[in-house]
C-alpha positions as CSV (number, residue, x, y, z in Angstrom):
1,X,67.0,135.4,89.1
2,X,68.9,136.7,91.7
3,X,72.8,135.4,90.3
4,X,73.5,134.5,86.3
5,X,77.5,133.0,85.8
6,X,78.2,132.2,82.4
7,X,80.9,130.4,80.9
8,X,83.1,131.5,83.9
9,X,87.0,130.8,83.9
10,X,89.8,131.4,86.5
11,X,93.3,131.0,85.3
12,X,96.0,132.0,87.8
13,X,99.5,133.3,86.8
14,X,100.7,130.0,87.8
15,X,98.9,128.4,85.2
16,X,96.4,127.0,87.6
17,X,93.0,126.3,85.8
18,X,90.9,127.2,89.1
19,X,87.5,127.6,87.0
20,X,86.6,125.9,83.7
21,X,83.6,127.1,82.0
22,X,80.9,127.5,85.1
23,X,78.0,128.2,84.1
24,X,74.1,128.1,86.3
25,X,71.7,130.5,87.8
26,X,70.4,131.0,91.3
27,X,67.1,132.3,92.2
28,X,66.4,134.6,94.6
29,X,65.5,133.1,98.4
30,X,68.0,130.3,97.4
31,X,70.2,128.8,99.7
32,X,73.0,127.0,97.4
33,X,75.7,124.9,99.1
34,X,79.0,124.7,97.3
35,X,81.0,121.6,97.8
36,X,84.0,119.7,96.5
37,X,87.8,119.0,97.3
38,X,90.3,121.6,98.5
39,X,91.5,122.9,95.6
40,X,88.3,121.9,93.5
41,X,87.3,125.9,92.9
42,X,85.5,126.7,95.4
43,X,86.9,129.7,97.7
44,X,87.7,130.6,94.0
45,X,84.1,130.8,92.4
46,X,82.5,132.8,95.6
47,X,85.4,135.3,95.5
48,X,84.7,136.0,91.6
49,X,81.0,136.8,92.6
50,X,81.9,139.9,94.1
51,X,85.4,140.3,92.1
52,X,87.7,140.1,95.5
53,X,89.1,137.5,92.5
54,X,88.8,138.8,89.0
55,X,87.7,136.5,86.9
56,X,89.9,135.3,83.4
57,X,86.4,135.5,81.1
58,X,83.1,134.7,81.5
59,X,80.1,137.0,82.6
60,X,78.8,137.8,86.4
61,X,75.0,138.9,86.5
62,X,74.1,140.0,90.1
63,X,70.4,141.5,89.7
64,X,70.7,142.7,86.6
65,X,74.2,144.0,87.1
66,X,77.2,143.0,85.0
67,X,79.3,142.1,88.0
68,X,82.6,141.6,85.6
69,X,82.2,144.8,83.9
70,X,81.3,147.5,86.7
71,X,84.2,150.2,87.2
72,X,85.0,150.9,90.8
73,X,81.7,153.0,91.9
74,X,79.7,151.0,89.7
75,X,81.8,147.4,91.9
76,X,81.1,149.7,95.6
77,X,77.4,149.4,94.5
78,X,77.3,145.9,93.8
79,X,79.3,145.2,96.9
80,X,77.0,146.9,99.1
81,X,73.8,143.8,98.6
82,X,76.6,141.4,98.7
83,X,77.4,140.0,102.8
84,X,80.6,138.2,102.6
85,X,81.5,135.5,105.9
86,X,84.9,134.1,105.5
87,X,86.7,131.1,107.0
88,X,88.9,133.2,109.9
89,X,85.8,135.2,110.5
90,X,88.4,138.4,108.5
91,X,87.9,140.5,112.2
92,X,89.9,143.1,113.2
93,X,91.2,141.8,116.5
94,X,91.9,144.7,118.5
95,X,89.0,146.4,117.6
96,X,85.7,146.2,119.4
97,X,83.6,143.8,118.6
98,X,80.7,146.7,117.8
99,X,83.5,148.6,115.2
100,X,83.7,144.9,113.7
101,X,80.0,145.0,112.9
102,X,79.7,148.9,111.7
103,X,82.2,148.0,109.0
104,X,79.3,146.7,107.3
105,X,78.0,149.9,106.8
106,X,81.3,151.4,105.6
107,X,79.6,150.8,101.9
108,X,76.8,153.2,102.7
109,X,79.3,155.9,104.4
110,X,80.8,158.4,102.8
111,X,84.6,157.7,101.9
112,X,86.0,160.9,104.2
113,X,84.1,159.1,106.8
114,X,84.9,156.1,106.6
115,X,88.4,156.6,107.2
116,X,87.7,158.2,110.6
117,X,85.0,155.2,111.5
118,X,82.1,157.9,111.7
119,X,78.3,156.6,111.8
120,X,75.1,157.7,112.6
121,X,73.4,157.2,115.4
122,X,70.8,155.2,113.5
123,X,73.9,152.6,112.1
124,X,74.8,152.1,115.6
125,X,71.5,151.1,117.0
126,X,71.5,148.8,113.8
127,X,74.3,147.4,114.9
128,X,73.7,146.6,118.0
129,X,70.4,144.9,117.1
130,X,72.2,142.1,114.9
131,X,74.5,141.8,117.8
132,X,71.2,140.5,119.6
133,X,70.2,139.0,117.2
134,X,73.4,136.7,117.0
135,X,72.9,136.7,120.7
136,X,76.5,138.8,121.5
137,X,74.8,141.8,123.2
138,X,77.1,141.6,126.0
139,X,80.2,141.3,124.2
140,X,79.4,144.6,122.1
141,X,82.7,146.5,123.3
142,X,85.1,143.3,124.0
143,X,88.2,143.0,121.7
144,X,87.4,140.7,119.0
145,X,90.1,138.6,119.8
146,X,88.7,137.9,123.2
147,X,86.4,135.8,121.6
148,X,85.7,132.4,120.6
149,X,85.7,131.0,116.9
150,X,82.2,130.7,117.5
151,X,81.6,133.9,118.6
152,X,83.7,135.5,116.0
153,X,81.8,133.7,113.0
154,X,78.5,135.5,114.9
155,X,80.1,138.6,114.4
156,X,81.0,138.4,110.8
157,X,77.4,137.4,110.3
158,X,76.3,140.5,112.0
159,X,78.8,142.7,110.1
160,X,77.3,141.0,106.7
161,X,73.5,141.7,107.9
162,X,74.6,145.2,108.4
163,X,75.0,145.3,104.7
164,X,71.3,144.8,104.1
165,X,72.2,141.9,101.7
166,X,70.4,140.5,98.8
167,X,72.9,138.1,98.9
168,X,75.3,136.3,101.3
169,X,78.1,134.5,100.3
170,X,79.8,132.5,103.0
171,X,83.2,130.7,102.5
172,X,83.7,127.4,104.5
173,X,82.3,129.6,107.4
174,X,82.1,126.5,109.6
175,X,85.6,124.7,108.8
176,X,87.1,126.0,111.8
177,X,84.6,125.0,114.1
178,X,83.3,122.1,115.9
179,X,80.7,119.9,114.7
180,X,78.1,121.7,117.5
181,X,79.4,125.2,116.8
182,X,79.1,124.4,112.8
183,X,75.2,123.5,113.3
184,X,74.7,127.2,115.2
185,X,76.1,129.2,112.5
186,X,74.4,127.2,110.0
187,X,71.4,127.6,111.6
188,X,71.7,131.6,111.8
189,X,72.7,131.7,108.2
190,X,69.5,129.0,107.5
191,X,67.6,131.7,109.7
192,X,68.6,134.4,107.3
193,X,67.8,133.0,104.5
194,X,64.7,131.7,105.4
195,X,63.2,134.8,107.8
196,X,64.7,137.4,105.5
197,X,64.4,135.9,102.4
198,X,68.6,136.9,101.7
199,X,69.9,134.6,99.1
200,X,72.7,132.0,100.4
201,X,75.7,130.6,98.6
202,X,77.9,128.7,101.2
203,X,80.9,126.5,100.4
204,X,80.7,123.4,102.5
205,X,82.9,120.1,103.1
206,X,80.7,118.3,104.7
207,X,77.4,116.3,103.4
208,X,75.3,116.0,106.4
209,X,75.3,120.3,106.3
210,X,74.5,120.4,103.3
211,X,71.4,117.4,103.5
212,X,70.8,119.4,107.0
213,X,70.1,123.2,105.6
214,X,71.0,123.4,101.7
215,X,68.1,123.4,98.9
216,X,70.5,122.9,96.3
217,X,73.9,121.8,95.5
218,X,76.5,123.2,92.9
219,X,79.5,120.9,92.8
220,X,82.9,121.2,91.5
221,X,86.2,119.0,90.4
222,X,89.1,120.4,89.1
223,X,87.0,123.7,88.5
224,X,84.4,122.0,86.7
225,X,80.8,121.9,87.2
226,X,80.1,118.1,87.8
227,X,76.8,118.5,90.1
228,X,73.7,120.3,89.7
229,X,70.9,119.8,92.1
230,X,69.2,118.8,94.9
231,X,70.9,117.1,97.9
232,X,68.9,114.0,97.7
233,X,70.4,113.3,94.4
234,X,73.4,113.0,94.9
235,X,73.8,108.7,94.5
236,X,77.2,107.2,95.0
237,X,78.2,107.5,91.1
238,X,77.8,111.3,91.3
239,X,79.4,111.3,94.6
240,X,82.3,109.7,92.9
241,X,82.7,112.2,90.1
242,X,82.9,115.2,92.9
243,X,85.6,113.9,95.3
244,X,86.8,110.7,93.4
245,X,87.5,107.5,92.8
246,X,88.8,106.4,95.7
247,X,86.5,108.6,98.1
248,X,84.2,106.7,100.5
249,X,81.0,108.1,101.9
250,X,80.6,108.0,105.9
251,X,76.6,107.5,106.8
């Protein structure tokens, strides 16, 4: 078991009940889609895994690790397995796209380093070969921001391979991209999981993605787990109890 939540709970200073008691496991070579309304608890639950969100109670078990108790070294550690994709790609836009990727590493360099973007030789080849790997060789030394949503999502999947991740956890990656676009980074990320054997937990809107490249579902309402499964079982009474009522299904 790759990922143990129990009995997890978000509670923002605003009195927002973001997470209500979550509580399932994920086995390693998993690739778990996430799903549910805006506002349902998604974003939040990913961001507790690796505590960019610290979590009101509950426990975090990433390999073995006690995720919600690890001081800061013990959290840089954890962090390291853990590839994060986000949503606005998180790119520093006047940088090169190459520094973009190195930043991976930045977990594995030294902190004096890493203020001064220093890497070996040996990080730099590995960079370049998940920029080919994402098919950007060419753009190694644009600007990130000369780049396309697309091709910026590709980087901030290379960055996260950089990481050598047990784990990947990607955040809408695809909502700001078109249906074609959405498919190619879906099926990189399906690539990874399948060909590396990394362990995937992407937050998705739509159904058809998740039918297309998910082996399981975890879905939430209101911060409570109300799905746990496979795709396929996902009828129109449970479909109901994740995005309501009044919800219809397309296809």
């Amino acid at each position: 078991m790759i990922l143990r939540i129990q009995n997890l709970t978000k509670v923002y200073d605003n009195g927002v009940r973001a997470l209500q008691g979550v509580s399932f496991d994920v086995p390693k070579g998993q690739f778990c889609a996430v799903i549910g309304l805006s506002g349902s608890g998604k974003s939040t639950l990913l961001r507790c895994i690796n505590r960019l969100i610290d979590p009101t109670s509950g426990t975090i078990l990433f390999d073995g690790a006690d995720v919600t108790a690890a001081n800061e070294v013990q959290l840089r550690r954890i962090r390291r397995r853990i590839g994060m994709i986000f949503q606005h790609f998180n790119l520093v836009h006047r940088s090169p796209v190459i520094t973009n990727v190195l930043a991976g590493r930045l977990g594995y360099t030294s902190p004096v380093w890493s203020i001064f973007n220093r890497f070996t030789a040996k990080d730099i080849e590995k960079a370049h070969a998940q920029l080919a790997r994402v098919g950007l060789s060419e753009k190694a030394h644009d600007r990130a921001d000369d780049l396309s949503g697309g091709q910026q999502q590709r980087v901030g999947i290379a960055r996260a391979l950089m990481q050598d991740p047990a784990l990947i956890l990607a955040d809408e990656p695809v909502a700001s991209l078109d249906p074609v676009l959405a498919h190619s980074i879906m099926r990189h990320l399906e690539e990874i999981n399948r060909k590396d054997g990394v362990t995937v937990m992407c937050s998705l809107h739509f159904l058809d993605l998740v039918h297309a490249y998910a082996d399981r579902v975890i879905a939430l309402n209101e911060g409570k787990l109300m799905f746990d499964g496979p795709p396929e079982e996902i009828d129109d009474a449970k479909f109901k109890d994740i995005y309501g009522k009044e919800a219809e299904r397309v296809g």
